[in-house]
N, CA, C and O atoms as a DFTB+ gen file, in Angstrom:
420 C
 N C O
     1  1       0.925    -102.609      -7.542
     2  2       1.099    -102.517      -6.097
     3  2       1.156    -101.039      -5.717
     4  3       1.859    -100.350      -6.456
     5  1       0.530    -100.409      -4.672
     6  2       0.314     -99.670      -4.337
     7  2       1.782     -98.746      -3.658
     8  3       2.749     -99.480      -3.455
     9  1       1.940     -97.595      -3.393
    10  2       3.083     -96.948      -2.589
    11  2       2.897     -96.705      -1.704
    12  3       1.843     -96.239      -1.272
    13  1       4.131     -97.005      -0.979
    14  2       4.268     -97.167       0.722
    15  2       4.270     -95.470       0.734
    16  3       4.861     -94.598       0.096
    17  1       3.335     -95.501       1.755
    18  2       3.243     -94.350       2.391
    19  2       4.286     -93.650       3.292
    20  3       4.248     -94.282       4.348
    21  1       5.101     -92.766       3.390
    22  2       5.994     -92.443       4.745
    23  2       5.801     -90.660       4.802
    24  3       5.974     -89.733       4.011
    25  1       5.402     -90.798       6.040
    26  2       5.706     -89.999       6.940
    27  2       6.907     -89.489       7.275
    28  3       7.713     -90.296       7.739
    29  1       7.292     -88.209       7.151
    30  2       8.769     -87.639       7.649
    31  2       8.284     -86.339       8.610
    32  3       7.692     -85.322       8.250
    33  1       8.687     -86.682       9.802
    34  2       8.660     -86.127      10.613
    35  2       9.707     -85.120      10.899
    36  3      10.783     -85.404      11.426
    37  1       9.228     -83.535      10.407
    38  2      10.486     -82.833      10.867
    39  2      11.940     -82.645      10.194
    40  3      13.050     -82.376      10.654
    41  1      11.189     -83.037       8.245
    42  2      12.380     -83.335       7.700
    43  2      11.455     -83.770       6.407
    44  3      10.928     -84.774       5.926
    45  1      11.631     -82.059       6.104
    46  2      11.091     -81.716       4.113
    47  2      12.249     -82.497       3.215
    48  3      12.179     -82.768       2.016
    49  1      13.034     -82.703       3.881
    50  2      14.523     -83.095       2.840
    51  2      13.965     -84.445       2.562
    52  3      13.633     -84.835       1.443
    53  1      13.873     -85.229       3.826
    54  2      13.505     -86.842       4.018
    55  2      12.224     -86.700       2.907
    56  3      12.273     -87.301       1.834
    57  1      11.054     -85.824       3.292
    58  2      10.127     -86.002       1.734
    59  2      10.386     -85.900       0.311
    60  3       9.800     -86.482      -0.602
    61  1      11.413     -85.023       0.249
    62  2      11.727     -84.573      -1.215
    63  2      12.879     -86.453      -1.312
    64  3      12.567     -87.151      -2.277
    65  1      13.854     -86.958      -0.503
    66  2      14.386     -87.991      -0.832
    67  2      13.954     -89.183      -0.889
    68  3      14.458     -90.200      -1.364
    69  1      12.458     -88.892      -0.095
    70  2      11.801     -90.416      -0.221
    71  2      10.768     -90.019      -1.869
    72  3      10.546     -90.804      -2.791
    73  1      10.554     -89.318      -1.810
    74  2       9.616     -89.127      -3.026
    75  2      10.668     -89.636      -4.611
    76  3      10.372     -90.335      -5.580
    77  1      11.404     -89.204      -4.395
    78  2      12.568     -89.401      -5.898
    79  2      12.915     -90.874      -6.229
    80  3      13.520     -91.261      -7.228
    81  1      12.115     -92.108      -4.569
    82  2      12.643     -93.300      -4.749
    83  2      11.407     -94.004      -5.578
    84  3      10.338     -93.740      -5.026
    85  1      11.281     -94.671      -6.526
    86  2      10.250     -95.400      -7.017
    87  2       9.263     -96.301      -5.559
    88  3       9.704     -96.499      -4.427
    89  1       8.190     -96.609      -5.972
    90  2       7.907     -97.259      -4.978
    91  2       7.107     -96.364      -3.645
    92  3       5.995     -96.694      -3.235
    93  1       7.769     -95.381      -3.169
    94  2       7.385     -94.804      -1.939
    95  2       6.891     -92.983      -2.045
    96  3       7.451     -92.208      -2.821
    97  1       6.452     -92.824      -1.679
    98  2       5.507     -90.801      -1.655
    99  2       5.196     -91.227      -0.464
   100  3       4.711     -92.188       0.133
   101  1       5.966     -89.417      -0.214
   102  2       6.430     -89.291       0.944
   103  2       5.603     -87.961       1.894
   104  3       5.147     -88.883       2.570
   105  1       5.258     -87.225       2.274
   106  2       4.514     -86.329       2.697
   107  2       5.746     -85.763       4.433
   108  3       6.443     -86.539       5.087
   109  1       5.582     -84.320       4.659
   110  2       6.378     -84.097       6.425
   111  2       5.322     -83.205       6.692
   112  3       4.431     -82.643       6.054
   113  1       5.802     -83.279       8.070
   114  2       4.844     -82.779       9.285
   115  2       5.980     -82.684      10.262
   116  3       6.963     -83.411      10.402
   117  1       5.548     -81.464      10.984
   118  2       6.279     -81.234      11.981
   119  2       6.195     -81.222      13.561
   120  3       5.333     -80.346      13.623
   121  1       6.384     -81.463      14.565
   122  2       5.595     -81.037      15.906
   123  2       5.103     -79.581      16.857
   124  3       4.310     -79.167      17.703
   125  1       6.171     -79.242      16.037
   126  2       5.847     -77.555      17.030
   127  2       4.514     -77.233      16.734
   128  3       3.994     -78.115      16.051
   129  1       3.764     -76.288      16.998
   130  2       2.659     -75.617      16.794
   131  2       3.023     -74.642      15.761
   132  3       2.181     -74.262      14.948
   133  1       4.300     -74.193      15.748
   134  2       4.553     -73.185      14.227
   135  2       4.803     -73.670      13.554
   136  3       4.901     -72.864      12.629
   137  1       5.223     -75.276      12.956
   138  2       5.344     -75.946      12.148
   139  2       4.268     -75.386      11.014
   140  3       3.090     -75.131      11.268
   141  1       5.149     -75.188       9.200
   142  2       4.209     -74.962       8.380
   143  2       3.483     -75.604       8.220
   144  3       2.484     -74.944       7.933
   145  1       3.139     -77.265       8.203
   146  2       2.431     -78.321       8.647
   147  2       2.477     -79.117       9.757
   148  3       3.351     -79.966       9.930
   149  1       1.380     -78.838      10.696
   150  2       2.027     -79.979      12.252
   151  2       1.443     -81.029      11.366
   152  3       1.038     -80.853      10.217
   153  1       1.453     -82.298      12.139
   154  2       1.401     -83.625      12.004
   155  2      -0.382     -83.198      12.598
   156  3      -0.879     -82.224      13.165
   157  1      -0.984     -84.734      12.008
   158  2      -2.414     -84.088      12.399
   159  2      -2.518     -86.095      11.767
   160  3      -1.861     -86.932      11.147
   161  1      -4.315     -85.854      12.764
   162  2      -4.720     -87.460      12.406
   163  2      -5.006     -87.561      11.043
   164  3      -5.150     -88.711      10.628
   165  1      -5.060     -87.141      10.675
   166  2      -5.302     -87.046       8.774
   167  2      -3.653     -87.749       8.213
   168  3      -3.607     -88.703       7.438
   169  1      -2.694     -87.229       8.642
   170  2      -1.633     -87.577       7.932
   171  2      -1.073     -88.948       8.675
   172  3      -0.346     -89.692       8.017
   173  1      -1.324     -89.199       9.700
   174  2      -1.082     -90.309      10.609
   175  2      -1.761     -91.748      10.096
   176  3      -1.445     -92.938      10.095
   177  1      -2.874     -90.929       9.663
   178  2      -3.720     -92.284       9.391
   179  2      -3.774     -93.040       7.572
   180  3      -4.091     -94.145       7.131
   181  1      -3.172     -91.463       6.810
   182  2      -2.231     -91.951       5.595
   183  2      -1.154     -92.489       5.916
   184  3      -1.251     -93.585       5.364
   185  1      -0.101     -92.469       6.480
   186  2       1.190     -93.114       6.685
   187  2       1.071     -94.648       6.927
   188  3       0.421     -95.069       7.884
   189  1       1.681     -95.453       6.081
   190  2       2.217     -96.602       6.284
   191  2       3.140     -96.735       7.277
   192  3       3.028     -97.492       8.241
   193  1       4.257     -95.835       6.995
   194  2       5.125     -95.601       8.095
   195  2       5.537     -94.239       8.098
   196  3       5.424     -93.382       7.221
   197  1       6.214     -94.170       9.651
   198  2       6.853     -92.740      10.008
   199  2       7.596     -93.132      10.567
   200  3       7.632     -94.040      11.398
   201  1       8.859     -91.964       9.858
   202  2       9.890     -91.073      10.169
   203  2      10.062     -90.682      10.730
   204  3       8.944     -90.182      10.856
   205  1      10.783     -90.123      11.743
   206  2      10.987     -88.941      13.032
   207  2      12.617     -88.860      13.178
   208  3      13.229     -89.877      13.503
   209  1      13.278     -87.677      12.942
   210  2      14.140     -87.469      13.165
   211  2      15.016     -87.498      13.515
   212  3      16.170     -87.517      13.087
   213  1      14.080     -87.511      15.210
   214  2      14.791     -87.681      17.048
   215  2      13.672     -88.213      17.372
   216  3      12.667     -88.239      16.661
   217  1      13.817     -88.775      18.732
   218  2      13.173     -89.404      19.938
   219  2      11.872     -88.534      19.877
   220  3      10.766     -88.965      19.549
   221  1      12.203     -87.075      20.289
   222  2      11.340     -86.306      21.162
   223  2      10.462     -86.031      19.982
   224  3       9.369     -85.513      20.212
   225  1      10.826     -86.336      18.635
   226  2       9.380     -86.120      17.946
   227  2       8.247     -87.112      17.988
   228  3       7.046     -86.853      17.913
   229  1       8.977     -88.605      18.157
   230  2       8.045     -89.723      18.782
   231  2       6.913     -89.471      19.529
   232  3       5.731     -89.709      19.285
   233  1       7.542     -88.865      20.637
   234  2       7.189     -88.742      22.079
   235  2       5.865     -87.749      22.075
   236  3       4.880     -87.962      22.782
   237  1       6.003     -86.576      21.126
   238  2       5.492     -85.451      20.961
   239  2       4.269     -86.209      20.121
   240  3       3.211     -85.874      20.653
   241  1       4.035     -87.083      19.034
   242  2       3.143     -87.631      18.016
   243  2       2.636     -88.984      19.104
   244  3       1.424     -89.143      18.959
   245  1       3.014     -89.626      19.767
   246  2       2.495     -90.083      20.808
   247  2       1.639     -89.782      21.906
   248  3       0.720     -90.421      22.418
   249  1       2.216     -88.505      22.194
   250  2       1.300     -87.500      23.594
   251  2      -0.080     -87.115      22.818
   252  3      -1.183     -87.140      23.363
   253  1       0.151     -86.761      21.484
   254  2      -1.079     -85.890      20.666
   255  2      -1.487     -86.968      20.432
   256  3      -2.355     -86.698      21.262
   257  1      -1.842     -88.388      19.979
   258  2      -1.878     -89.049      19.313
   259  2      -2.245     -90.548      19.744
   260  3      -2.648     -91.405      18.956
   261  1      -2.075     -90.703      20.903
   262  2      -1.959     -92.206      21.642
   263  2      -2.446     -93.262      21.165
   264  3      -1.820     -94.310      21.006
   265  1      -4.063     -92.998      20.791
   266  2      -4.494     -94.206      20.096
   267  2      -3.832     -94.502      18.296
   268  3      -3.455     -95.612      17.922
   269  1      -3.824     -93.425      17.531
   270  2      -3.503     -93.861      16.514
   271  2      -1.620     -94.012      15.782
   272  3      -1.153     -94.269      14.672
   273  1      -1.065     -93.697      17.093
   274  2      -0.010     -94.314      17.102
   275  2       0.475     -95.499      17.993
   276  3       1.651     -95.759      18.249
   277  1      -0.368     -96.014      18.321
   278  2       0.001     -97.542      18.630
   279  2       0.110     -98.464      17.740
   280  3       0.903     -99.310      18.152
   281  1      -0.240     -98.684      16.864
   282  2      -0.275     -99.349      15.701
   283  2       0.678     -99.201      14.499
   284  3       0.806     -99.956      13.535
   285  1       1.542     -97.640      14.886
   286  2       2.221     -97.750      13.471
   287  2       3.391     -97.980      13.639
   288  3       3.983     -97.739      14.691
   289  1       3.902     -98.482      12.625
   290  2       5.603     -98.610      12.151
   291  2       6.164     -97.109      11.747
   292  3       5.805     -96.306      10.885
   293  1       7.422     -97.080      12.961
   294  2       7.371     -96.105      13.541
   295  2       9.062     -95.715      13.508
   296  3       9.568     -96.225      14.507
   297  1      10.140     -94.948      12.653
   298  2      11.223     -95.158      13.030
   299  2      12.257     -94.570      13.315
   300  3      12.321     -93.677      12.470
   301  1      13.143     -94.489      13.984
   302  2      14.094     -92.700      14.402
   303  2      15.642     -92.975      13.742
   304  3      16.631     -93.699      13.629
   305  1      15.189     -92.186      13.537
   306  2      16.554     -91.678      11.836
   307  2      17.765     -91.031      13.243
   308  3      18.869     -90.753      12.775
   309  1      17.663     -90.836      14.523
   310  2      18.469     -90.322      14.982
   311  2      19.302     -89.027      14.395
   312  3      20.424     -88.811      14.852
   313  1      18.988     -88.535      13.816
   314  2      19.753     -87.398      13.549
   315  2      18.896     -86.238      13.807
   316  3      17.671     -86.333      13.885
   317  1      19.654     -84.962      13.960
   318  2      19.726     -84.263      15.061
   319  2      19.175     -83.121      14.074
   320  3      19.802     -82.690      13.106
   321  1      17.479     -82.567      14.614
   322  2      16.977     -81.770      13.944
   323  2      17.499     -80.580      14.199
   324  3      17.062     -79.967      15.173
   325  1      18.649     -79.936      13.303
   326  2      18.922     -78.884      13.105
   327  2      19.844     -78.535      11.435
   328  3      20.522     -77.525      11.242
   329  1      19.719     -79.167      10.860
   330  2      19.891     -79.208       9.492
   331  2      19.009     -78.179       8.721
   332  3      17.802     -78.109       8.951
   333  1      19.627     -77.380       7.803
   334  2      19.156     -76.441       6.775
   335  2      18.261     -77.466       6.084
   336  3      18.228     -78.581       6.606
   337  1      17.162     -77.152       4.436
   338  2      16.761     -77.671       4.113
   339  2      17.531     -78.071       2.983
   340  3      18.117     -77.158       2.401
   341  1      17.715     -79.667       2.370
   342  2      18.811     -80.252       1.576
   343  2      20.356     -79.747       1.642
   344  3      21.076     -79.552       0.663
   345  1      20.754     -79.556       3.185
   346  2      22.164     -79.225       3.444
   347  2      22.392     -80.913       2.779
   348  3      21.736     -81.952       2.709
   349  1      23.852     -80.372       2.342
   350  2      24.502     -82.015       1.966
   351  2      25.268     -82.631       3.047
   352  3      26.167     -83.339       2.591
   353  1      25.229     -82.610       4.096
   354  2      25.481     -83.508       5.342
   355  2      24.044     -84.203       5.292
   356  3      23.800     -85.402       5.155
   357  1      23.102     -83.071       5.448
   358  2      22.048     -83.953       6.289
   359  2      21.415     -85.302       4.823
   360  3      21.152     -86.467       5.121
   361  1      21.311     -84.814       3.515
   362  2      20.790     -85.664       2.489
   363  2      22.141     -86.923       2.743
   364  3      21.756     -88.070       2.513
   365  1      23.066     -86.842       3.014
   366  2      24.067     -88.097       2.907
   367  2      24.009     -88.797       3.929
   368  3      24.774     -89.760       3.973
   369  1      22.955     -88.512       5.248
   370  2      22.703     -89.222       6.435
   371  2      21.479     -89.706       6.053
   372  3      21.414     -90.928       5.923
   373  1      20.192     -88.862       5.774
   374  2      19.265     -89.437       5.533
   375  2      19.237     -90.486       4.011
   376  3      18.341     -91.315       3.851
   377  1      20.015     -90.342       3.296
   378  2      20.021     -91.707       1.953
   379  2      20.766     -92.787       2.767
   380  3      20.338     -93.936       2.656
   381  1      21.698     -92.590       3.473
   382  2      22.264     -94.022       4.131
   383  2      20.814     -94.793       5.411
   384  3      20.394     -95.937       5.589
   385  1      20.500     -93.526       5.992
   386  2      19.155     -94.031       7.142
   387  2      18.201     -95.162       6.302
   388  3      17.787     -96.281       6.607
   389  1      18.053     -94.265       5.030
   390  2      16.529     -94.477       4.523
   391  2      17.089     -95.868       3.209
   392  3      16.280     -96.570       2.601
   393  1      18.196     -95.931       3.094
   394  2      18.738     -97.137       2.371
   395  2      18.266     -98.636       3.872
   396  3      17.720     -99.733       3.755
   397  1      18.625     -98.161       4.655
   398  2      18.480     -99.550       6.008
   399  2      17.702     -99.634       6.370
   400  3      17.685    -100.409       7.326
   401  1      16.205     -98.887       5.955
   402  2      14.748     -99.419       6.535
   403  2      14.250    -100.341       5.431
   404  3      14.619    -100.561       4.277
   405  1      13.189    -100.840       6.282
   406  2      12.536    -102.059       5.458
   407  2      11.360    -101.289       4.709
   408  3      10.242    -101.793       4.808
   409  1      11.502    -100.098       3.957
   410  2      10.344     -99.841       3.745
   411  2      10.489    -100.094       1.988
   412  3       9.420     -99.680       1.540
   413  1      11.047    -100.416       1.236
   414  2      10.661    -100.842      -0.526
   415  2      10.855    -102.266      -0.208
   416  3      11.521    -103.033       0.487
   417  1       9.665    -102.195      -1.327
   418  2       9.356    -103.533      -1.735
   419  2      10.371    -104.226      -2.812
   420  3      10.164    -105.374      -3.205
């Protein structure tokens, strides 16, 4: 069986924690325009599912994006993009987030 694809929007940590889980490889993208990787139809159209942080990254991959985000499974981790990269607050929010999605098989 193949690995679920996810998208992490705005959250290298969420890739490095989804990647370590059997089952799922994980890839991030970001929205700003200085993002070291923005989000782009290439990575949209790999994703099984996406990640997003906050709301407004939705909103932002929606505006760029309209047609090929209608279709995806799509989900907001609610937490608040301003976390260092693997601060240990933010990895102990995102393993509890990413424990309550339906994404392993």
């Amino acid at each position: 069986m193949p690995n679920t694809k996810v998208l992490a929007v705005c959250s290298p940590t969420a890739e490095r924690l989804i990647n370590e889980r059997p089952g799922l490889e994980a890839r991030s993208a970001g929205t700003e325009p200085s993002a070291r990787i923005r989000g782009n139809e290439k990575l949209i159209v790999w994703a099984d599912i996406i990640l997003v942080m906050e709301r407004r990254h939705l909103r932002r991959l929606k505006d760029r994006f309209p047609d090929l985000m209608s279709d995806k499974t799509v989900h907001s981790l609610a937490i608040p993009d301003d976390y260092r990269y693997m601060d240990k607050e933010l990895v102990d929010l995102l393993n509890a987030r990413i424990d309550e999605l339906p994404t392993q098989s």
